[in-house]
C-alpha positions as CSV (number, residue, x, y, z in Angstrom):
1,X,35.5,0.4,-32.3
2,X,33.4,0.3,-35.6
3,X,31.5,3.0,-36.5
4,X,33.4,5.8,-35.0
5,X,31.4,4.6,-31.5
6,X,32.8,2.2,-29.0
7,X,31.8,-1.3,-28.9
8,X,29.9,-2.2,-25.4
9,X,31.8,-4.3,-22.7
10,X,30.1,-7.9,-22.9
11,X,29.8,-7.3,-18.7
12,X,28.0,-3.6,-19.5
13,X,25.6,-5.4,-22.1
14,X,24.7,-8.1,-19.2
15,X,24.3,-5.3,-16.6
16,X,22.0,-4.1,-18.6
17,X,20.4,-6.8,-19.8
18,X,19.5,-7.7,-16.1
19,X,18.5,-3.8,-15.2
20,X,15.7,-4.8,-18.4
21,X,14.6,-8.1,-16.3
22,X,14.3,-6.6,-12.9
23,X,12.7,-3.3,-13.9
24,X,8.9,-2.9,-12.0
25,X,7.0,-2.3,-15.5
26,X,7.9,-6.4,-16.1
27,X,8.7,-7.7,-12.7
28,X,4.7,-7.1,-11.0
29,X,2.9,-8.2,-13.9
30,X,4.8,-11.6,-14.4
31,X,4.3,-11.8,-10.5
32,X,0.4,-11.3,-10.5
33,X,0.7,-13.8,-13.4
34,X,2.2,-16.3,-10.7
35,X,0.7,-15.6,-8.1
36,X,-2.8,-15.6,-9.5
37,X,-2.5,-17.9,-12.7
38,X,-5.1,-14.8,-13.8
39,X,-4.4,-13.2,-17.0
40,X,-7.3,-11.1,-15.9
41,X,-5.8,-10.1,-12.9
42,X,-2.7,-9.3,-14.4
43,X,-4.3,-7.3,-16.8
44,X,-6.5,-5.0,-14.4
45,X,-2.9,-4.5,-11.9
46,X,-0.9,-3.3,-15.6
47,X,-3.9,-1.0,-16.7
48,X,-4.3,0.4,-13.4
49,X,-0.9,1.2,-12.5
50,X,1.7,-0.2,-15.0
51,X,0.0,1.5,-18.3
52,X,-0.6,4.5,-16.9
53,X,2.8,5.3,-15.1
54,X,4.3,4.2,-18.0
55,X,2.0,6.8,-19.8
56,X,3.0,9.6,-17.1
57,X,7.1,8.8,-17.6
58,X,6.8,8.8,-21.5
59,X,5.2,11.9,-21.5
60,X,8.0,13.3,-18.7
61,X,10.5,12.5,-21.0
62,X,9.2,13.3,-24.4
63,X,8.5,16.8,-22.8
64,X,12.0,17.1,-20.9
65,X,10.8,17.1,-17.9
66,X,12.4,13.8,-16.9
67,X,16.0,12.7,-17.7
68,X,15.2,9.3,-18.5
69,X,12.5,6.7,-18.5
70,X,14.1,5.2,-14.9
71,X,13.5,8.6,-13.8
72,X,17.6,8.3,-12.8
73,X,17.9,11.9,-11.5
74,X,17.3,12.3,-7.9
75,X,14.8,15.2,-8.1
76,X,13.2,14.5,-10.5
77,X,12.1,11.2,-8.5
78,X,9.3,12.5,-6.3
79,X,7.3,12.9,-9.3
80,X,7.5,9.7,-10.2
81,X,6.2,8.9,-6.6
82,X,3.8,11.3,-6.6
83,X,2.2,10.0,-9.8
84,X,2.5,6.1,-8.4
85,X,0.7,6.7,-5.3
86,X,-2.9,7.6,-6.3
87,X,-2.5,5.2,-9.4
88,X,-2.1,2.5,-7.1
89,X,-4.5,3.6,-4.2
90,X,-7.3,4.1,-7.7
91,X,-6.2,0.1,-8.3
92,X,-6.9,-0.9,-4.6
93,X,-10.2,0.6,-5.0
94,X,-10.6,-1.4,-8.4
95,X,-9.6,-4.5,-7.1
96,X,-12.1,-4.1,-4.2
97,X,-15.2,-3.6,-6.4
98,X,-14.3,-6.3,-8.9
99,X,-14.2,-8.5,-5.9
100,X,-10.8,-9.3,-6.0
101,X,-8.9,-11.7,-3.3
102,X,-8.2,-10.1,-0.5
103,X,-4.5,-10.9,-0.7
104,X,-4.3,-9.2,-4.0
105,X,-5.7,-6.1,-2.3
106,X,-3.6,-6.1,0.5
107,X,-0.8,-6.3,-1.7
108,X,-1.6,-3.5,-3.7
109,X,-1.7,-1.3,-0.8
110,X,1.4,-2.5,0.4
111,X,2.6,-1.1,-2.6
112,X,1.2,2.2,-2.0
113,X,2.7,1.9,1.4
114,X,5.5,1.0,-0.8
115,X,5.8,3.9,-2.9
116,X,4.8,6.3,0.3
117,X,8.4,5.0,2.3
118,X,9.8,6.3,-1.3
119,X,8.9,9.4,-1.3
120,X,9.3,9.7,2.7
121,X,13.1,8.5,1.8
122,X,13.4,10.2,-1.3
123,X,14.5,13.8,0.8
124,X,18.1,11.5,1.9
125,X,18.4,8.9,-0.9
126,X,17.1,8.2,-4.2
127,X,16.1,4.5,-3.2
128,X,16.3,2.1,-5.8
129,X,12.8,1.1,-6.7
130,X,14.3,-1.9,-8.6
131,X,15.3,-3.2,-5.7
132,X,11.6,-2.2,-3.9
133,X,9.8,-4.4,-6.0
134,X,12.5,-7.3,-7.1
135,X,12.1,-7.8,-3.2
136,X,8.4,-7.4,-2.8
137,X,8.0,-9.1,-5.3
138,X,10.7,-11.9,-3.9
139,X,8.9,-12.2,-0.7
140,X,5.5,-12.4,-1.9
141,X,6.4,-15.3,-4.3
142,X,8.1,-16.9,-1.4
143,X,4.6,-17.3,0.7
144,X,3.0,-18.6,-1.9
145,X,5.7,-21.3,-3.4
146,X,8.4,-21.7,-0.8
147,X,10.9,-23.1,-3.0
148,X,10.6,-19.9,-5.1
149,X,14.2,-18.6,-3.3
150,X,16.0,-20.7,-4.7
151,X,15.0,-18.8,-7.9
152,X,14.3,-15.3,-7.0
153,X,17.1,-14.6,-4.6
154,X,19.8,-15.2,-7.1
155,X,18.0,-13.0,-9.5
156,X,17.4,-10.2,-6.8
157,X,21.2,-10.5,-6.3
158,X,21.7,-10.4,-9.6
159,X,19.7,-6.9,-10.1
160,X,21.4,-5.5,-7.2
161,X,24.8,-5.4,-8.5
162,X,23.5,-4.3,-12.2
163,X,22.0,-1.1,-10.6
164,X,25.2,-0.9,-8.8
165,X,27.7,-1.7,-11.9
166,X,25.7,0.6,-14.2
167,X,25.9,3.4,-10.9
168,X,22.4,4.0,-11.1
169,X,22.2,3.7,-7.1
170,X,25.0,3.0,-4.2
171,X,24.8,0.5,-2.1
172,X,23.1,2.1,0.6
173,X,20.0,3.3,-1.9
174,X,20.0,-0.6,-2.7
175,X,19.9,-2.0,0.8
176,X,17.1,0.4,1.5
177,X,14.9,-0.3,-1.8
178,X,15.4,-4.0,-0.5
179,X,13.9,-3.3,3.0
180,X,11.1,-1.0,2.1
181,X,10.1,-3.8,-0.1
182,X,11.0,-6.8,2.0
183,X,8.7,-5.2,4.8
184,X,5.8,-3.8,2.9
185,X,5.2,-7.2,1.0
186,X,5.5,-9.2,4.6
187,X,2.6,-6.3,6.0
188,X,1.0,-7.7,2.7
């Protein structure tokens, strides 16, 4: 201990560390990037749905509203939802008119269909949305590279047990956030 406050287990710091590289806010836009090899495309996805949520949850917090910028408190979580799904149904409609591949559009709508299973879920668990999109966004690199598993699943793995370690979610609000996203990127 220096400093009067307690020094950070090294296995807290890499829980953490991997909770950073699995959160949504960096996880879709690096996955756009791969899919696409489009730094426009990324960039239209993040300022039609990354920017602004991120907007919405600063603005949560800074006001009180919201516990934390995870949005960690159960009921508070709806909100969170509620703000997502018309973002992402207003980038569906964005991608359309900028003539955007269809793929990418059907993926962004899986991700409202994503976010709608949230909320639907939300009244029993607070499902992990780390684990929604580290597994969309597993399976929808898997279609496109195949080897990509090899990569991602050890990483998804890896995000699992920080959420767990850190008890941000139980188990059962992890296997859930890794079917809702699992299934919605294979309807993608």
């Amino acid at each position: 201990m220096e400093d009067g406050r307690p020094r950070l287990s090294s296995t807290i710091a890499l829980a953490r560390a991997l909770s950073i590289l699995g959160h949504p806010f960096l996880l879709i836009p690096l996955t756009i990037a791969a899919l696409t090899g489009s730094l426009f495309w990324t960039a239209v996805i993040a300022a039609s749905t990354t920017v602004p949520l991120l907007a919405v949850i600063a603005r949560k917090v800074r006001r009180g509203a919201w516990s934390d910028f995870d949005v960690s408190r159960h009921e508070q979580r709806a909100g969170l939802y509620y703000a997502g799904i018309p973002l992402l149904a207003v980038c569906v409609v964005l991608l359309y008119f900028l003539g955007a591949p269809a793929g990418m559009i059907r993926g962004a709508a899986a991700g409202a269909a994503m976010f709608l299973a949230g909320l639907l879920g939300n009244r029993f668990l607070k499902i992990s949305m780390h684990m929604m999109f580290a597994a969309f966004c597993t399976v929808a690199l898997s279609r496109e590279y195949p080897w990509s598993p090899a990569a991602t699943l050890p990483l998804l793995a890896a995000i699992a047990w920080s959420r767990r370690y850190l008890d941000r979610h139980t188990w059962a609000e992890i296997a859930v956030g890794i079917v809702i996203g699992s299934v919605c990127a294979l309807a993608a």
